[in-house]
N, C-alpha and C positions, 0 to 999 in steps of 0.2 A: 299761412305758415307763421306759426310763431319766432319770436329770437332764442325763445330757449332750445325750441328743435332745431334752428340751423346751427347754434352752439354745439349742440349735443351731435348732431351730424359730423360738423366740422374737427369735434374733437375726437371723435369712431375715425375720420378719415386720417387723422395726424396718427390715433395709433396703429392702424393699417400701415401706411408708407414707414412707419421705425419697423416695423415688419421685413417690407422690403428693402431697408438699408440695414439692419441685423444680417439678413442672408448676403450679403457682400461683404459685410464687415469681416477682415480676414480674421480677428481676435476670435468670433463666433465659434465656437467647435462645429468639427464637420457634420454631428449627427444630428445639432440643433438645423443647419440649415437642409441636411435631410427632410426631418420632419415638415418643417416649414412647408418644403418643395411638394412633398407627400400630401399635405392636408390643401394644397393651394388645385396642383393636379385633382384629387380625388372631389376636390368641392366643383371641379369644370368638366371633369370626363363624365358622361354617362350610366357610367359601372357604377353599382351600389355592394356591397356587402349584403346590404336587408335585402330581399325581392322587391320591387315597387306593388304589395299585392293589395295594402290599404293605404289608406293616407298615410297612418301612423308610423308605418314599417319603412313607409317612404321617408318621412322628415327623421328617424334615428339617424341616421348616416350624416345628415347635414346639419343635425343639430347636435350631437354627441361626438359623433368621432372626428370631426373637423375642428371642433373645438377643443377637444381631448389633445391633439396632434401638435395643436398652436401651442394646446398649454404645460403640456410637459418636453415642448422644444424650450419654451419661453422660461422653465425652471432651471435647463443646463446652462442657462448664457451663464458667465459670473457675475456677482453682483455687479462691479468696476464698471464695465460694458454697458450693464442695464443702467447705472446712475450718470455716465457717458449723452447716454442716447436720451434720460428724464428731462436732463437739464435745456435742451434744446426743445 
C-alpha cells in the first residue's frame, strides 16, 4: 500500500466523519440532516429501489442515488457552516 492511497483514504475518511458532525450541527437545516439520514439508512438497509436483477441494476442505487442524497443535502448547508467545518 502506497502513501498516496492511505492519504487518499485518510482524507475520504475526514470527509466522511464532517458528515457525521454536519448531521448534529444544530445550524444544519433540518432537511440537509434528513437526507444525510436517508442516503446513510438506504446504503445499510437491504431494500433497493432498482431490483437486484443484474449487476448493473444493482450498483444504480449505491452508486447514484446515495450519492445524489449526500450531494443535494451537502448543497443546503449554508456556505458559513460548510467554511466552519473546511477549516478544521
Amino acid at each position: 500500500m502506497s502513501i498516496k492511497s492511505i492519504l487518499g483514504f485518510l482524507q475520504e475518511l475526514k470527509s466522511k466523519l464532517i458528515i457525521i458532525k454536519l448531521i448534529f450541527d444544530r445550524r444544519t437545516p433540518l432537511i440537509t440532516k434528513v437526507l444525510f439520514l436517508l442516503a446513510m439508512i438506504y446504503f445499510l438497509l437491504p431494500i433497493d429501489f432498482f431490483p437486484d436483477v443484474s449487476l448493473i441494476t444493482g450498483l444504480i442505487d449505491d452508486f447514484i442515488i446515495v450519492p445524489l442524497l449526500i450531494y443535494l443535502g451537502y448543497k443546503l448547508i449554508p456556505d458559513k457552516v460548510k467554511k466552519d467545518y473546511e477549516n478544521h
